[in-house]
N, C-alpha and C positions, 0 to 999 in steps of 0.2 A: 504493500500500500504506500501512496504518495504519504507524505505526513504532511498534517493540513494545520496551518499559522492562522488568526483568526487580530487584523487590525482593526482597533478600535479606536477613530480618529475622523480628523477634518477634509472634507472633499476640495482639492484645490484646483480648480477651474483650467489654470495653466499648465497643467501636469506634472511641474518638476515639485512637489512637495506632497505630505499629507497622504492621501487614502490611494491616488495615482502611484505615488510613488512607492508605497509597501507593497502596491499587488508585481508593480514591476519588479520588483529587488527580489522577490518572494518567487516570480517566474524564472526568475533569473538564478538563482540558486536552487531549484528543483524541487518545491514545495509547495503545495497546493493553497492560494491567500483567497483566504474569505472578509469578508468585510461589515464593522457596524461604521454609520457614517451618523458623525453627532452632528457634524455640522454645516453648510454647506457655503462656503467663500468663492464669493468675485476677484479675483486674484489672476494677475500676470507678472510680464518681469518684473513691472516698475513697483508691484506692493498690492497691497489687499483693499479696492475698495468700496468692500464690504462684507459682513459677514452675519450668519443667523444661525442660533442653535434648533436643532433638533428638542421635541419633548422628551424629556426622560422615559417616558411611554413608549414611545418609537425604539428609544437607543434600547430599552430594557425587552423590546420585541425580537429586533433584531437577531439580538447576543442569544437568547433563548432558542429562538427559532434556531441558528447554528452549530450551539453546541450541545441541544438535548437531541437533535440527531443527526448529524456528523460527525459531532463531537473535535475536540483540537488537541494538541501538542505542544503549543506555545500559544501563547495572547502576544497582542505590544500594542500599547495607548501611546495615543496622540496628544489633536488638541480638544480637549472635552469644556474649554469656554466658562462653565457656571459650576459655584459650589454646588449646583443641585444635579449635575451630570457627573463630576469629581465622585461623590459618595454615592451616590447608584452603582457606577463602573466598579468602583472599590468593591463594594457587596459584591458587584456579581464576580469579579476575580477571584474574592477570597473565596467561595462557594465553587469552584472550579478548579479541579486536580491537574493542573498543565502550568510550567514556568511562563512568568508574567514578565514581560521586558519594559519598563515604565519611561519614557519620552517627556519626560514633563515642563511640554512646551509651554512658553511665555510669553515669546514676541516672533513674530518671521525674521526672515534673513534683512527685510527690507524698515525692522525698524517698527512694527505695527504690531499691534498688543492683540492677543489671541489666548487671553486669559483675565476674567475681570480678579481686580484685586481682593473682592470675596470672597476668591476660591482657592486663595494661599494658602487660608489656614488646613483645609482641607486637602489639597494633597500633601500636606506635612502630615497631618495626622491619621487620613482615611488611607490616601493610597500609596503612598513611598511605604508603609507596614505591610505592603500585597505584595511588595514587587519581590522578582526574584533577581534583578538587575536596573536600577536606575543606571540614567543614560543623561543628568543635566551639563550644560556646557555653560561656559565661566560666568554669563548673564544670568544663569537658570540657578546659577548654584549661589550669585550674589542677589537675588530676587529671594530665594527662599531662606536663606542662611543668614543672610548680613556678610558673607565673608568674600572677599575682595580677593580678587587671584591674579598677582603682579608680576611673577617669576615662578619658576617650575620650584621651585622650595616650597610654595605654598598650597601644590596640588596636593599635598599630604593632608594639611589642615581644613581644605576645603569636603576633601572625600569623606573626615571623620566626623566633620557637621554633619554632611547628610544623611552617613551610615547612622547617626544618633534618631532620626527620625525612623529606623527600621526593616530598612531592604536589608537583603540577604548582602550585595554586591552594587558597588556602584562604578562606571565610570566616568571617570572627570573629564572630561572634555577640554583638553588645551589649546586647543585650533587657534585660537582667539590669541594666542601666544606671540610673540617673534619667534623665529629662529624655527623646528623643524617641527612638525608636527607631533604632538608627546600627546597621550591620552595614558592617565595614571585609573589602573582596575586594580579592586581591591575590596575583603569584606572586613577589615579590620585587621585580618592575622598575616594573611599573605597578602603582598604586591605583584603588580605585573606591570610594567613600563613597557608602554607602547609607543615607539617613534617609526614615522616615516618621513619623506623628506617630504618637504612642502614645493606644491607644485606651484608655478606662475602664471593662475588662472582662475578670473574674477568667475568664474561662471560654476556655481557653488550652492545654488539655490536646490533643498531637498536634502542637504548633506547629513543632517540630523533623524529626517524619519527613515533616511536609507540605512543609517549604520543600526539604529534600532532594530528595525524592521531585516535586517541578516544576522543580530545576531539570534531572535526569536528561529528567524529561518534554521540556523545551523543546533541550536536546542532544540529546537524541533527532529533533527534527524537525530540527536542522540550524542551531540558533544556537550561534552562539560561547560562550563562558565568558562573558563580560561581559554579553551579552544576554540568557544565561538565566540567570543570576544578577537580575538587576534585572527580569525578567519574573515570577522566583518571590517577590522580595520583593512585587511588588505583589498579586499574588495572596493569597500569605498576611497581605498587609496588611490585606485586602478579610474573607479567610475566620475574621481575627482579632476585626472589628470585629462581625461577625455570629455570633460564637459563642453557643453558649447552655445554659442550664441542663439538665441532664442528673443526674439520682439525686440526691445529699445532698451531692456535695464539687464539685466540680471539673469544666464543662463541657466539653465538647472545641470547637473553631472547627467552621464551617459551611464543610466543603470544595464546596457546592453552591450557595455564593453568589451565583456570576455564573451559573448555569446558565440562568436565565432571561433574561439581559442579551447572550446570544452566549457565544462559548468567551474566558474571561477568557486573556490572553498569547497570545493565537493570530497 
């Protein structure tokens, strides 16, 4: 059997983010993506605008309908917009026997807030305790944390804020860095430093739900945390360097990079 990923996230009109871009990454690594969509955004290169949630009804229809007969292997959350979509989602993860990859978007690539500030306290408290891997990058983790990440020293302090809110596993996301691209994973005891080199290319839009959304993919087939962690950064290392232009702002990565090369992280 294919083993089937199940994204719970925002619909992005342009395709390089959000709910478009899990199902591609998700084909792309040889797993079968299903989808709850909370939300649905008017969205291209230049930003989002505008955006509308889903009722909690809907999202709680969906998820149901999916995994009481399909069933999944892995979850990964997106953008879920309102404390009252945050703590639905949360219930239904925690009630579902499959590793949970948690995304917990803030703002787009372009700057535009795709989380009201009602819904902080709740995924501190509701859904970073579901996850079996948080995935914030250095705004997501200074949004929810207070803590400021200025130099690769302080990816240690940032991990252990958020690990305090209750994932299993987080990775820090240092993109946002100078110098090469470092992503620090870790559940407290053990680290694992992630560097690649950084590529020289604005066109980067999606970068977030894709590394999510492969490492889900690769738990899904049956690798550990460590492995599908470092299988997704390479992946999106690859789909980073081949992004490309796309309308007037901001291209999104080429989640079809390896397609022709074999299944990339297989």
């Amino acid at each position: 059997m294919i083993p089937g990923v199940l994204t719970v996230a925002g619909s992005d009109s342009g395709g390089g983010a959000g709910i478009q871009a899990d199902l591609k990454t998700m084909l792309a690594l040889g797993v079968h993506g299903m989808s709850v969509i909370t939300a649905v955004t008017a969205q291209n290169s230049l930003g989002v605008q505008g955006a509308w949630e889903l009722p909690v009804e809907a999202v709680r229809a969906q998820y149901r309908s999916v995994v009481d007969d399909i069933g999944v292997q892995a979850i990964k959350t997106g953008m879920l917009a309102s404390a009252e979509l945050v703590e639905a989602v949360a219930e239904l993860i925690g009630g579902t026997d499959a590793p949970a990859v948690v995304d917990p978007v803030g703002v787009s690539k372009h700057g535009d807030s795709l989380l009201a500030a009602s819904a902080l306290d709740s995924v501190r408290t509701k859904l970073l305790p579901v996850a079996t891997v948080a995935t914030p990058n250095l705004d997501e983790v200074a949004q929810l944390t207070g803590v400021h990440v200025e130099s690769e020293d302080d990816l240690r302090r940032a991990a252990a804020a958020v690990l305090a809110y209750g994932p299993r596993w987080v990775v820090v996301k240092g993109g946002h860095l100078a110098g090469d691209a470092l992503d620090l994973l870790t559940d407290g005891s053990e680290e694992h430093w992630l560097r690649a080199p950084r590529h020289d290319n604005r066109h980067t839009h999606g970068t977030g739900c894709t590394l999510a959304s492969a490492i889900a993919s690769q738990l899904a087939k049956g690798q550990s945390v460590p492995e599908a962690v470092a299988a997704a950064k390479e992946y999106v290392t690859g789909a980073i360097a081949a992004g490309f232009a796309l309308g007037g702002g901001i291209g999104p990565v080429d989640h079809g990079w390896a397609l022709t090369r074999g299944t990339p992280g297989a």
